[in-house]
N, C-alpha and C positions, 0 to 999 in steps of 0.2 A: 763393514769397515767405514771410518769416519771418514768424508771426503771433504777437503777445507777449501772453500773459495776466499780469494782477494780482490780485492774490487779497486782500480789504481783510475780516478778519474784527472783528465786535463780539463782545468778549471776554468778555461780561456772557452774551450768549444761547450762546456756544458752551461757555464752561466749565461749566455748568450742565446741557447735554448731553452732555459729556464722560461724564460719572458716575465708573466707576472706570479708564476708557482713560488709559492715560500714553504721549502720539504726540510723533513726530519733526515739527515743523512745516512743516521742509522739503519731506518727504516728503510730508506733505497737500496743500501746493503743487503740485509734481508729480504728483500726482494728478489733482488738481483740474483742472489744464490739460494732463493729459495727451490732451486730443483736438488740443492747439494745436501749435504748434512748441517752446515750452518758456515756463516758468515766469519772468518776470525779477523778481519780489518778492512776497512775502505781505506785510501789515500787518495787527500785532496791537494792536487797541484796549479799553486795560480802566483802568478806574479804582484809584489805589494804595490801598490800607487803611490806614488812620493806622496808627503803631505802639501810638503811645500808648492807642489806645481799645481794641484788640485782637491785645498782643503777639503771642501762638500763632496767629491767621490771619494778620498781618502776614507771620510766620516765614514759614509754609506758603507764601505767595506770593510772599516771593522768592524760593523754590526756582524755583516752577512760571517765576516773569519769566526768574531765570537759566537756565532751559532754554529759554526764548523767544529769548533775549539769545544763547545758542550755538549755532544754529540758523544754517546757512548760508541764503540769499538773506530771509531774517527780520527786521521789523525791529516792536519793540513798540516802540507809543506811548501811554504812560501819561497818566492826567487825573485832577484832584483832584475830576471828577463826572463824573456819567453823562452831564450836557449838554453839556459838555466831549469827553468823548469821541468824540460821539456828532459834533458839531461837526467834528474832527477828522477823522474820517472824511468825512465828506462832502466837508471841502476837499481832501482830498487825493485823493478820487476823481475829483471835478471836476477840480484841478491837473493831475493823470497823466494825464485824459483829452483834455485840452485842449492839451499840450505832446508829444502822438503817442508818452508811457511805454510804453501798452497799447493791444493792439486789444481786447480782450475784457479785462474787469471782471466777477469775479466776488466777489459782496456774500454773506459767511454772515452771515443774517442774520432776525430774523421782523421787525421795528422798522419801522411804516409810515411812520415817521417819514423814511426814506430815500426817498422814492418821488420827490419832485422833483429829489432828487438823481439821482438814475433818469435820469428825462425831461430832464435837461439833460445829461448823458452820452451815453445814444442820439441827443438832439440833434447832440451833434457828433462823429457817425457812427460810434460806439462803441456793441458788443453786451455788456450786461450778463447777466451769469447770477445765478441765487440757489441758494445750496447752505442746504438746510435738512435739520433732521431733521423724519421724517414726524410723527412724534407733536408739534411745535409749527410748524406755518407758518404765514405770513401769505399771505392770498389775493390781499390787495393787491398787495403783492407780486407773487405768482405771477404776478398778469396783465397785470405792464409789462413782466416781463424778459424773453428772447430766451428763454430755455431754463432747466430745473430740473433741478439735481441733487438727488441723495438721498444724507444723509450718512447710515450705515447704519452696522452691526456689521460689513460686511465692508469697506468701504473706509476704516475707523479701523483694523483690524487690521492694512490694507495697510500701514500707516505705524507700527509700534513706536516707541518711545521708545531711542534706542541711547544710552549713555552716553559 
């Protein structure tokens, strides 16, 4: 049987632990469900920068969206806030989990704010994972979802940036 993972990242806690990695988002995908059958979407949630209040990170960020944006089974979803985004997320884990997208939901993520969204996903028979870095987790977290990854120095390296 085919088992399909979804990969739903907040864009605010992973670029932050990114540091100086520049990855292929596909490929983290692929990774990330590489225990399943295969990957059928990641979602990237981050909120845009006004231009106006800060041309030069404005810049800098649509480089980083346009490699999001080029990125095959990738799709970024922008929000003009963090509640927004954050919002976003949740429906659309909820959505994909309820209309049989994915069997497995994996949330990178520390935000405890997602935890009902959790519990109403595993509700309807859906195993969520959380992929964190060690140095920032949430225990909350930890202790709803089915299993933890660990996003590390070697499975960012698995994933380059290819141009």
């Amino acid at each position: 049987m085919l088992t399909k993972g979804m990969v739903f990242v907040d864009g605010n806690y992973f670029y932050k632990g990114l540091e100086d990695h520049r990855i292929d988002f596909c490929s983290l995908g692929q990774h990330l469900c590489s225990p399943y059958n295969r990957l059928f979407r990641l979602y990237y949630y981050n909120v845009q920068f006004k231009q106006e209040i800060n041309p030069n990170t404005y810049k800098e960020q649509q480089k980083f969206f346009d490699a999001i944006r080029n990125s095959d089974y990738v799709i970024l979803r922008r929000a003009n806030n963090p509640y927004e985004a954050n919002i976003k997320l949740i429906v659309d884990m909820i959505r994909y989990a309820s209309n049989d997208s994915y069997d497995v939901g994996i949330l990178v993520s520390n935000n405890p704010i997602f935890q009902p969204a959790i519990e109403a996903v595993k509700g309807l028979s859906k195993n969520i994972e959380l992929a964190s870095f060690k140095w920032n987790r949430s225990r909350k977290l930890r202790d709803i979802c089915d299993r933890e990854i660990e996003i590390n120095e070697k499975l960012l390296n698995k994933c380059p940036f290819r141009k």
